[in-house]
C-alpha positions in Angstrom: 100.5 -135.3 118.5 102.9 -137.7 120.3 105.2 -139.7 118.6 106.6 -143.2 118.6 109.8 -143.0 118.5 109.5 -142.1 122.5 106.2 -144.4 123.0 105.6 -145.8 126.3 105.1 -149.8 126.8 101.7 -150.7 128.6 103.6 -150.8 132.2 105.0 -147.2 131.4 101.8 -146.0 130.2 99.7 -147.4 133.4 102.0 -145.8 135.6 101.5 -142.2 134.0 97.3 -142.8 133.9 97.5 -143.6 137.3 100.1 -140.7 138.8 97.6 -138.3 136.8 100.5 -137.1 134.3 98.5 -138.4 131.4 95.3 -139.1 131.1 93.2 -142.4 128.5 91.6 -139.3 126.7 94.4 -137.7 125.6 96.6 -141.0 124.7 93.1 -142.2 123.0 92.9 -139.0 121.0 96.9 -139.0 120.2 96.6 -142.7 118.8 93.1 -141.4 117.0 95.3 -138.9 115.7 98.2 -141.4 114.5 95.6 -143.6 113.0 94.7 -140.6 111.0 97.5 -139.6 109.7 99.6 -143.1 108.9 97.0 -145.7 108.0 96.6 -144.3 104.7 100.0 -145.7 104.0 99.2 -149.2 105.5 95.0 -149.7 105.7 95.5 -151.7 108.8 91.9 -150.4 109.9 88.7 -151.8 108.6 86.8 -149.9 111.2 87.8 -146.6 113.3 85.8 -146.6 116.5 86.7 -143.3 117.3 83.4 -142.6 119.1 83.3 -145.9 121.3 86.8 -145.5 121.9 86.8 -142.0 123.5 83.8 -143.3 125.6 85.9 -146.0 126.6 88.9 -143.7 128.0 86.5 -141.5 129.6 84.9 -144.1 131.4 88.5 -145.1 132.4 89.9 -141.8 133.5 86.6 -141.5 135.7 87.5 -144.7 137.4 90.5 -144.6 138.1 90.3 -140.9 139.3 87.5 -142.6 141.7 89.9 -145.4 142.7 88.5 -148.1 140.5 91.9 -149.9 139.0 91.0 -152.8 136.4 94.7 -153.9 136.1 97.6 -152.8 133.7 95.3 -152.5 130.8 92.6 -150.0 132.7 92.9 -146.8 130.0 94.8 -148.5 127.1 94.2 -148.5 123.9 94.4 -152.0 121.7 92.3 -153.2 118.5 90.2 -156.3 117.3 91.7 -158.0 114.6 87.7 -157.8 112.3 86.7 -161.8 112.7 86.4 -161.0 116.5 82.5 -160.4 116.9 82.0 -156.6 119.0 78.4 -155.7 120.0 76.9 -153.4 117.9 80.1 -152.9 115.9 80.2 -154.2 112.6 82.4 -157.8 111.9 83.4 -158.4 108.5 86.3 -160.9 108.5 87.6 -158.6 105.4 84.5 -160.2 102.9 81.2 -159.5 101.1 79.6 -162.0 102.3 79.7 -160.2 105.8 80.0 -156.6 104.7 76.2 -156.3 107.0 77.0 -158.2 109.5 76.7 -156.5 113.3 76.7 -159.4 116.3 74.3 -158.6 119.3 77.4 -159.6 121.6 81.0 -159.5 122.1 83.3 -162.1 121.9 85.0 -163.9 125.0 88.2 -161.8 124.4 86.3 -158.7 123.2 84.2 -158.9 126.7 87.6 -159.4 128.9 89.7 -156.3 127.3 86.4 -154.5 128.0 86.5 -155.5 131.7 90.0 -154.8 132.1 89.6 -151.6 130.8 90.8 -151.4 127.6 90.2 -148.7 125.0 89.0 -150.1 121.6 90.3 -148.0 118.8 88.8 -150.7 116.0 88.4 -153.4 114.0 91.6 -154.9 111.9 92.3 -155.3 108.7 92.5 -159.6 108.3 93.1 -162.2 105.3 89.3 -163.0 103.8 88.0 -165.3 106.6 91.6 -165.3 108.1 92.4 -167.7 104.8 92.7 -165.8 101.8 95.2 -163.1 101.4 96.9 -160.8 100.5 94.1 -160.4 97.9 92.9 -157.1 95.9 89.8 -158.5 95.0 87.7 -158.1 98.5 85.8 -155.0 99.9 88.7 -153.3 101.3 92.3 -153.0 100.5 95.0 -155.6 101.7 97.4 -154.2 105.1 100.7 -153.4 104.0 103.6 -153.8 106.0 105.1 -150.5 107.9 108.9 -151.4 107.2 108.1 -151.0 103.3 104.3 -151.0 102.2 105.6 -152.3 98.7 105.7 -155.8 101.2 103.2 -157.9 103.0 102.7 -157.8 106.4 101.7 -161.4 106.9 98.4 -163.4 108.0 96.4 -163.5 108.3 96.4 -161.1 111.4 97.7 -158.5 108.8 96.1 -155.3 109.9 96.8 -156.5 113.8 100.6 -156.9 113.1 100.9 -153.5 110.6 99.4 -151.4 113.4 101.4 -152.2 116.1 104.7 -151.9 114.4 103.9 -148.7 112.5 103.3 -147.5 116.0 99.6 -147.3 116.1 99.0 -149.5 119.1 100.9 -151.5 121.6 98.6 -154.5 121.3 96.3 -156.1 119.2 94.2 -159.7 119.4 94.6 -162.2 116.3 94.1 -165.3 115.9 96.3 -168.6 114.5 95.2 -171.4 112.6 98.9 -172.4 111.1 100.8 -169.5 111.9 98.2 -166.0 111.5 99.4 -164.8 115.1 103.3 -165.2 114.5 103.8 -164.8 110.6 102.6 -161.0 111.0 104.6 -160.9 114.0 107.4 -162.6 112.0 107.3 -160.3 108.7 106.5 -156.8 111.0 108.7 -157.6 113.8 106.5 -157.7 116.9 106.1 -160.2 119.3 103.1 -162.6 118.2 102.0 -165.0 120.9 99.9 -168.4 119.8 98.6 -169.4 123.4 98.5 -173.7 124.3 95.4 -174.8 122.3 92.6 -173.7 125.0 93.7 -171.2 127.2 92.5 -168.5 125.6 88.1 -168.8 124.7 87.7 -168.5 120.7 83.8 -168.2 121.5 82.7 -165.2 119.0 85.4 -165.5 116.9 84.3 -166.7 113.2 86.3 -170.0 113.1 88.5 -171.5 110.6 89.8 -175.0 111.9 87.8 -175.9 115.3 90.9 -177.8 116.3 93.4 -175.7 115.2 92.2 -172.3 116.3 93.4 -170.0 119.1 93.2 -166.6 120.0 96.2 -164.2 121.3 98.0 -161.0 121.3 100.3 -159.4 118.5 102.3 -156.6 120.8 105.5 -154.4 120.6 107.0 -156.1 123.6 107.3 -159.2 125.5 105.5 -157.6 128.4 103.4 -155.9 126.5 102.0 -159.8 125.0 102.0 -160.8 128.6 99.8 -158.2 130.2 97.7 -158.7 126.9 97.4 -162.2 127.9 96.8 -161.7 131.6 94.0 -160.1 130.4 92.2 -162.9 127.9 93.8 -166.3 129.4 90.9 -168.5 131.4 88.5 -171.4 131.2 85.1 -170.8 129.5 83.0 -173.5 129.7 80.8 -172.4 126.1 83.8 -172.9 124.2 84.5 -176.9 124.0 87.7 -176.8 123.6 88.6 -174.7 126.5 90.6 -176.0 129.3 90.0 -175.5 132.9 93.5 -175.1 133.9 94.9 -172.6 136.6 96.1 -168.9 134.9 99.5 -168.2 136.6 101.1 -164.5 136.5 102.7 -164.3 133.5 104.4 -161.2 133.8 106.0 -162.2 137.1 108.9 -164.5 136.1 110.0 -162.2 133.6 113.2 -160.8 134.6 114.2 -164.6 136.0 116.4 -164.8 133.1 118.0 -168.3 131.5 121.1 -169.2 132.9 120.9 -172.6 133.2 117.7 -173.2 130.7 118.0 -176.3 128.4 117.2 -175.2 124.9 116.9 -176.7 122.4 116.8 -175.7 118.4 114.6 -177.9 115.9 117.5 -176.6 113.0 116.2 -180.1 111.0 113.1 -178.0 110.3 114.8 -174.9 108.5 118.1 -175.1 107.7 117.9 -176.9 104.9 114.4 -175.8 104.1 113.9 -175.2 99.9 114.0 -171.2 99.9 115.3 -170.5 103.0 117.2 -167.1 103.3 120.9 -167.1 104.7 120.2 -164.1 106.9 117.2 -165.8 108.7 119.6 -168.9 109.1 122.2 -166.3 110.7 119.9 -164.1 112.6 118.7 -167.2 114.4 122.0 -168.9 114.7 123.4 -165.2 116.4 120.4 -165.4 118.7 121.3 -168.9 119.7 124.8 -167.0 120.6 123.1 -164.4 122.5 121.3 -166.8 124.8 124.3 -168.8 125.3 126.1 -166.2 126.3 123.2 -165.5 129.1 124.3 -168.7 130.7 121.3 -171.3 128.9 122.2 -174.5 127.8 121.7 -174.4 123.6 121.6 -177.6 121.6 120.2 -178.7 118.4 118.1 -181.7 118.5 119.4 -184.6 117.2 116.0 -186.7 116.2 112.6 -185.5 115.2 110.2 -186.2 112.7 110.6 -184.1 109.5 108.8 -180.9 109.1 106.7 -181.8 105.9 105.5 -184.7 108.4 104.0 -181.6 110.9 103.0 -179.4 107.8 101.1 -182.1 105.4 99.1 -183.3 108.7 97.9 -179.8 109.5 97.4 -178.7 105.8 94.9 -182.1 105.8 93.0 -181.3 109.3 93.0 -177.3 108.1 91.3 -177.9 104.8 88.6 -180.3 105.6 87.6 -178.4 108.9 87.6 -175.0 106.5 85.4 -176.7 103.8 83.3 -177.9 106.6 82.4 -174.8 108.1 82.1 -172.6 104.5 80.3 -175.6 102.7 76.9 -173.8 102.7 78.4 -170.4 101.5 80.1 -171.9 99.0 77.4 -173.9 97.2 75.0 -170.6 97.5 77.5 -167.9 97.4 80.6 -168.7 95.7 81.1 -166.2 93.6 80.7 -163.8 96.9 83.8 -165.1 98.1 87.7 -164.0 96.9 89.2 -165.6 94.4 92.0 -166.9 96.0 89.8 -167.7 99.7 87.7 -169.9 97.3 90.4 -171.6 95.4 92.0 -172.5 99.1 88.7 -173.5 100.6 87.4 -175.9 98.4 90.3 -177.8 98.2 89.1 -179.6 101.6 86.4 -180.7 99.0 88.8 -183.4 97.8 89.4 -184.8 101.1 88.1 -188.1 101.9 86.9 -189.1 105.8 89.8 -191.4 105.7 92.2 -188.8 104.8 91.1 -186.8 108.0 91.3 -190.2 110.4 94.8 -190.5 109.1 95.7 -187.6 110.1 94.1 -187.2 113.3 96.3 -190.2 113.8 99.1 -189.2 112.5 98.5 -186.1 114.9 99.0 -188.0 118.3 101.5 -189.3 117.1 103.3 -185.9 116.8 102.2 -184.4 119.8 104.1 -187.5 121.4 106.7 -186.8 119.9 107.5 -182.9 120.6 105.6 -183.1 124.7 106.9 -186.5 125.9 109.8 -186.7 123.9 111.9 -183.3 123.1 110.3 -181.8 126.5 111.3 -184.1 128.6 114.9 -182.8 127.6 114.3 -178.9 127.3 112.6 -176.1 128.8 111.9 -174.7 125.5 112.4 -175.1 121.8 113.6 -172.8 118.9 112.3 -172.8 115.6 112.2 -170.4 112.5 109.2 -168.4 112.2 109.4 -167.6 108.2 112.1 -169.0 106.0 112.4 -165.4 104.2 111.7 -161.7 104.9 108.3 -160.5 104.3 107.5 -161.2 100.2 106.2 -158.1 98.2 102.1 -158.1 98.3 101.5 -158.0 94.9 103.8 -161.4 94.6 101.6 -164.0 92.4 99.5 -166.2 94.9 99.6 -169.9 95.3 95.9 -171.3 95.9 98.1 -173.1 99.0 101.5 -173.9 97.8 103.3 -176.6 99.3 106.4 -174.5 100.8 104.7 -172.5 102.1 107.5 -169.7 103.6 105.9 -169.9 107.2 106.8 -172.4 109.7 104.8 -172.2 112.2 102.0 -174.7 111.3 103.4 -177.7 113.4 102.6 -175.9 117.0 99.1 -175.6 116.1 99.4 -179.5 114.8 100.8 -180.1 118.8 99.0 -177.4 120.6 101.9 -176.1 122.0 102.6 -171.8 122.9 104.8 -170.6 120.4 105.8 -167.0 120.3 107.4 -165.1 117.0 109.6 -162.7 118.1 112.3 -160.4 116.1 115.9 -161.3 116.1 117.5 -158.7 113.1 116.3 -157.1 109.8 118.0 -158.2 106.1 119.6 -156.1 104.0 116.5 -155.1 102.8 115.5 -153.6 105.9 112.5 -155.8 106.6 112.3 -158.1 109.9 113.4 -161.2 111.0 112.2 -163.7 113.4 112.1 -166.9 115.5 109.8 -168.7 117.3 110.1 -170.0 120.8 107.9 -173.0 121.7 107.3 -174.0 125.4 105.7 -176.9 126.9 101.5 -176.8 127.7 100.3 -174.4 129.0 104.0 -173.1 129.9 103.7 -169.8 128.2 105.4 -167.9 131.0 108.5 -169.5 130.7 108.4 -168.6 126.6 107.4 -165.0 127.7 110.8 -165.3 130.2 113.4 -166.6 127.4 111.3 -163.9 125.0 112.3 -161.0 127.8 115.5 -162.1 128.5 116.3 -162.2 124.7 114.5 -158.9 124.2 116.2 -156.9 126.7 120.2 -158.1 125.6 118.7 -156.7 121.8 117.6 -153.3 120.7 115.5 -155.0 117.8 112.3 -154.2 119.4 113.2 -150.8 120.0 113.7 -149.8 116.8 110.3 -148.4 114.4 109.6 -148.1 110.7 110.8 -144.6 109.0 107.3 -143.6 108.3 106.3 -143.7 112.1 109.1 -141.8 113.0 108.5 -139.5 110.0 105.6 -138.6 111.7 107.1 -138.4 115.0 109.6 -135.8 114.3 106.8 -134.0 112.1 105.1 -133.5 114.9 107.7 -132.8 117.1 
């Protein structure tokens, strides 16, 4: 069994499937095998498709061997974080009340990793209905986090962000409603992408907020997110909220670097947050140093609404869409639910029409503010992604506390990309992160300042000690 200390990005690993010195068997069985042997520690998996998943390389190997090439994903291995519906493959979104459930299709992005080859290894572990977690009280066990299970892993994409630090996969999809993409990514130290609100179809994924929702990768690398992405971004005319926008290369402006990049860094949001760590304050301020130093133009920005104006908007238009679409469950089937899913859900109960109109309003008015006013000035903007390190999972849970520790929830307020990315580790040893925010449907120039960051840093290369336990074990 391979190990990941060495482990090859999805360029690197395309280029050995295709010159014949590996073959999508034998990396599907090696990941099998690490799946095996380390999610014990971490229960990132709901559901092991071992069976579909060795079909699915087979299939690949044959193809390409007959000069059939899909693209950079054609033979690799990813997973599905478990609200994504697969045909014939059972979708829980981590609850009892869909412990049965087994869709007669795929999902959009279930369909297009399918075309492009991919190898489905399974279904992730996720926050009850990608709302209520970590919790103990569900059919299966909460994910823990790879860089000390003792600690969360974030969500609610928690299984999709365990697995791909601990090694298991390069890529896996999640999705983000106020920050379940990029906390994981934040608290795990990946790369977690939240695509512009409707570039990427959420059609056959269960929802949680229609307009906050969006799909995207969770990924060991910058390029590893943007092949991902290559892969899922387009217009599907079944989803409403889908745009019918051109999908540019996103992989090709990459090594462009930033010299002469205005940037600019919302520090009004964090740095004066209540619980903010010093060492995320640090971390980010070093990364500002580091980009500097590669020639961009860094500035803070000198006016913007305050954050609680972002958060308390999205908290409102969150809750009463949630309550909206788990409203029937809840009347027939609330004891069916989580404790703590429950407690959060039926908070949109107390929401009045006019309290939604508001904040609809209140919206626009925000998405003014960041698209016509701060990105007119910069090519991109920095934010924190979490305030803290990743918090221990049994921590006492908030029903939904107002600081919350993530800060992500104003991009899905806005619509913007926003990508979590790792810039250090605390004392502790656990990861720490920023976000960088581009304009609509800009998310190649937030995968180019991502690379450039990435490759003057060695935090992406580095990988929890029970993965590279393993690795030498097996060396």
């Amino acid at each position: 069994m391979g190990g990941v200390a060495d482990s090859k990005s999805i360029a690197e690993l395309g280029k050995a499937l295709r010159d014949g010195s590996l073959t999508s068997v034998a990396l599907t069985e090696e990941t099998l095998d690490r799946v095996a042997a380390l999610d014990g520690q971490i229960d990132s998996f709901i559901t092991v498709t071992s069976e579909r998943a060795l079909e699915d390389a087979a299939r690949a190997d044959r193809e390409l061997k007959e000069g059939t090439d899909r693209g950079p994903m054609h033979g690799v291995p990813y997973g599905l974080k478990d609200i994504y519906d697969t045909a014939g493959i059972r979708t829980t979104c981590h609850s009892k009340l869909r412990l049965d459930d087994v869709p007669a299709s795929d999902s959009v992005c279930a369909t297009k990793l399918k075309d492009a080859g991919g190898v489905l290894i399974g279904k992730l572990a996720t926050h009850e209905f990608a709302f209520g977690g970590p919790s103990f009280d569900l059919p299966f066990p909460p994910a823990r986090n790879p860089w000390n299970p003792a600690h969360g892993p974030g969500g609610s994409s928690s299984g999709s962000g365990a697995a791909v630090a601990a090694g298991l996969l390069r890529t896996a999809m999640g999705s983000d409603t106020g920050g379940s993409i990029r906390g994981p990514a934040a608290y795990c130290g990946t790369i977690g992408i939240k695509p512009t609100y409707g570039r990427v179809s959420r059609r056959g994924v269960f929802p949680l907020s229609y307009t906050l929702d969006h799909c995207g990768p969770l990924s060991k690398s910058v390029e590893d997110a943007a092949i991902t992405m290559q892969c899922i971004a387009g217009y599907d005319p079944l989803d409403p909220a889908s745009a019918d926008v051109p999908v540019p290369d996103f992989s090709s402006g990459l090594e462009a670097g930033v010299k002469g990049m205005k940037i600019g860094v919302l520090s009004s949001f964090y740095r004066d947050a209540e619980g903010i760590s010093d060492e995320a304050v640090a971390a980010i301020d070093a990364a500002m140093g580091v980009f500097r130093g590669l020639g961009a133009e860094v500035e803070e920005v000198a006016a913007v609404s305050p954050y609680a104006d972002y958060n308390n908007c999205g908290r409102v238009i969150l809750l009463a869409e949630a309550f909206a679409i788990h409203e029937r469950d809840l009347q027939s089937r609330p004891l069916d639910y989580g404790r703590l899913t429950m407690e959060r859900i039926v908070l949109g109960s107390y929401l009045t029409a006019a309290d939604l109109m508001q904040a609809q309003r209140q919206r626009r008015e925000l998405c003014e503010e960041i698209n016509a006013g701060l990105f007119s000035r910069y090519d991109v903007l920095i934010a924190a992604s979490s305030l803290t390190p990743a918090p221990l999972i049994d921590a006492p849970q908030q029903s939904f506390p107002i600081n919350w520790p993530m800060q992500t929830l104003p991009f899905n307020v806005t619509g913007n990309p926003a990508m979590s990315i790792p810039v250090g580790f605390s004392q502790s040893g656990l990861p720490l992160s920023m976000q960088i925010v581009g304009k609509y449907f800009d998310e190649a120039t937030v995968f180019q300042a991502g690379q450039t960051y990435e490759k003057a840093t060695d935090w992406h290369q580095r990988w929890p000690e029970m993965s590279v336990a393993i690795a030498a074990s097996a060396a």
